[in-house]
C-alpha positions, -999 to +999 in steps of 0.1 A: -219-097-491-187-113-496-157-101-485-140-096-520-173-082-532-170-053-501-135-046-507-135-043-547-163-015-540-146+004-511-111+002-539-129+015-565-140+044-545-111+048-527-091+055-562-110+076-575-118+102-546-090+090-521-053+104-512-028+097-549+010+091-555+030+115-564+022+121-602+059+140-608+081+109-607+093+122-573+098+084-557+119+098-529+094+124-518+067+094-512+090+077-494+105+106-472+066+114-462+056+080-454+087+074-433+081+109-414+046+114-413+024+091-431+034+056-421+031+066-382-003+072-391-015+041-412+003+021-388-017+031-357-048+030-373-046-005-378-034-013-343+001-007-336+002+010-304+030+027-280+044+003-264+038-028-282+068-055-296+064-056-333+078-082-358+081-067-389+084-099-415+101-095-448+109-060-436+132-051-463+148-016-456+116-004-434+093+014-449+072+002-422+101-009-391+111+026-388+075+042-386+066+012-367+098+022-343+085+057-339+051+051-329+057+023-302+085+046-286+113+039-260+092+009-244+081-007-275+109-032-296+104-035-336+118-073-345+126-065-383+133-098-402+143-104-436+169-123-458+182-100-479+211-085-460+220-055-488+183-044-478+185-050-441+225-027-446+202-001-459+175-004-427+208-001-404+214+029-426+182+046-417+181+036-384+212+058-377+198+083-402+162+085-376+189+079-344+162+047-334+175+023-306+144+000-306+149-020-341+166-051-337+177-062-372+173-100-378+188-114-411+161-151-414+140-164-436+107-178-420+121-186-384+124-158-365+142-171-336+122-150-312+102-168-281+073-177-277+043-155-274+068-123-274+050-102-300+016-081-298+018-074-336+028-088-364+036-067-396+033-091-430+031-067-463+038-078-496+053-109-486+034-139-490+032-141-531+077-146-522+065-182-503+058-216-514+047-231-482+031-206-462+015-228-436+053-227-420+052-192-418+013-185-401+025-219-378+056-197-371+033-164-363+011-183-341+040-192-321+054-157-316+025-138-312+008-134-281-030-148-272-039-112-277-020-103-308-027-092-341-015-107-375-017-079-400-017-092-439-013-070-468-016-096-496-004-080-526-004-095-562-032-117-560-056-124-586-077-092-583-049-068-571-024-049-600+006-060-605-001-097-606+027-121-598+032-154-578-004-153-562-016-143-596-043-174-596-053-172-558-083-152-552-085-130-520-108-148-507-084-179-511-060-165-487-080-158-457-093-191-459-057-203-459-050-179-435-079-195-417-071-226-417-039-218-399-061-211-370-065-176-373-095-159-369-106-125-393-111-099-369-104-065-397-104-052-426-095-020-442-091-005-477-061+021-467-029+043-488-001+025-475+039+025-494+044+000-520+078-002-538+085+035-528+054+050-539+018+053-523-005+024-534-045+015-526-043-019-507-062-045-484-048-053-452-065-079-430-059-080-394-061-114-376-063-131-344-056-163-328-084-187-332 
C-alpha cells in the first residue's frame, strides 16, 4: 500500500472518532492546553526526549519551542529559529511567562548558524509550502543534525491536506521523495492532533533519518 493511500485512511478515521478543536471559538483555550499539557505529549511521542538539543525551524512564537523546552528539561537546549522578529518578541514573551532558560532565540532564515552535527532533533512544521528552494534547507538539516538524529516534517498544505496553499500541486508523496533525495531516509510516520494556527488540527508528520 502506498504511503498516501495508508495515511488518507488512518485521517479519515482519525476525524471522525479522534480528539476535536474546540467547537466554541475559544482559540486561546487550544492554545493554553497545547502549551501546558498537550504539546509535551505529541512531542515525546514522536521522539523528542529529555535531554536532547532541538532546532525548532520556522518556530514562530512556539507552539512547539516552549513544549519542546519543557520536555527536554534543564540538560536539553531548544534552538528556535525563525525570521519574523514580531513573532520571535512574542516567543521571548512566553518564555518569561513559562520562566524557561533553555530556548535560545535565533532570528535566520534557512542558515541556522549552529555547528555541525549539534542537534538530535529537528522540529519542521508547517514550514516548507513558505520555501522555494528547499534542497538548501534539508542540505542545511543534514549538517546540524547528528548521525543519529531525527528530521521531523509536518507538511502542511499540500495537494491532499485542507487549506491548500504553496504546495497546493505537490502530492505527499512528492515530498518525501524530495525529502529523499536530500539523503534522508523515511524511518516514521504518524497520523496525530497536533496545533495549527492556534487551534488543534489532524496532520501527518514524517520522521526522518540520515541516509
Amino acid at each position: 500500500m502506498k504511503l498516501w493511500n495508508e495515511l488518507f485512511r488512518r485521517k479519515h478515521k482519525f476525524m471522525k472518532y479522534g480528539p476535536k478543536s474546540n467547537t466554541d471559538g475559544d482559540i486561546k483555550s487550544d492554545v493554553k492546553k497545547w502549551l501546558e499539557k498537550d504539546g509535551v505529549g505529541f512531542l515525546n511521542a514522536v521522539g523528542v526526549k529529555r535531554g536532547h538539543a532541538v532546532l525548532d525551524f520556522g518556530c514562530g512564537e512556539g507552539h512547539y519551542s516552549i513544549p519542546a523546552a519543557k520536555l527536554i528539561g534543564e540538560k536539553g537546549k531548544v534552538y528556535a529559529v525563525d525570521k519574523d522578529e514580531q513573532a520571535l518578541r512574542r516567543l521571548i514573551s512566553q518564555i518569561e511567562e513559562y520562566k524557561l532558560k533553555n530556548i535560545e532565540v535565533i532570528n535566520r532564515e534557512s542558515k541556522t548558524s549552529l555547528d555541525n552535527n549539534c542537534v538530535d532533533f529537528i522540529i519542521c512544521y508547517d514550514v516548507i509550502h513558505y520555501l522555494k528552494d528547499r534542497k538548501i534547507l534539508y542540505q542545511e538539516f543534514r549538517r546540524v543534525l547528528r548521525p543519529k538524529g531525527i528530521f521531523s516534517l509536518y507538511p502542511k498544505h499540500h495537494k491532499h491536506d485542507y487549506p491548500l496553499m504553496e504546495l497546493a500541486h505537490i502530492k505527499l508523496e512528492r515530498i518525501l521523495e524530495e525529502v529523499e533525495e536530500a539523503r534522508f531516509v523515511l524511518q516514521k510516520h504518524f497520523m496525530k492532533n497536533l496545533i495549527h494556527d492556534d487551534s488543534y488540527n489532524p496532520g501527518y508528520i514524517l520522521n526522518f533519518k540520515k541516509d
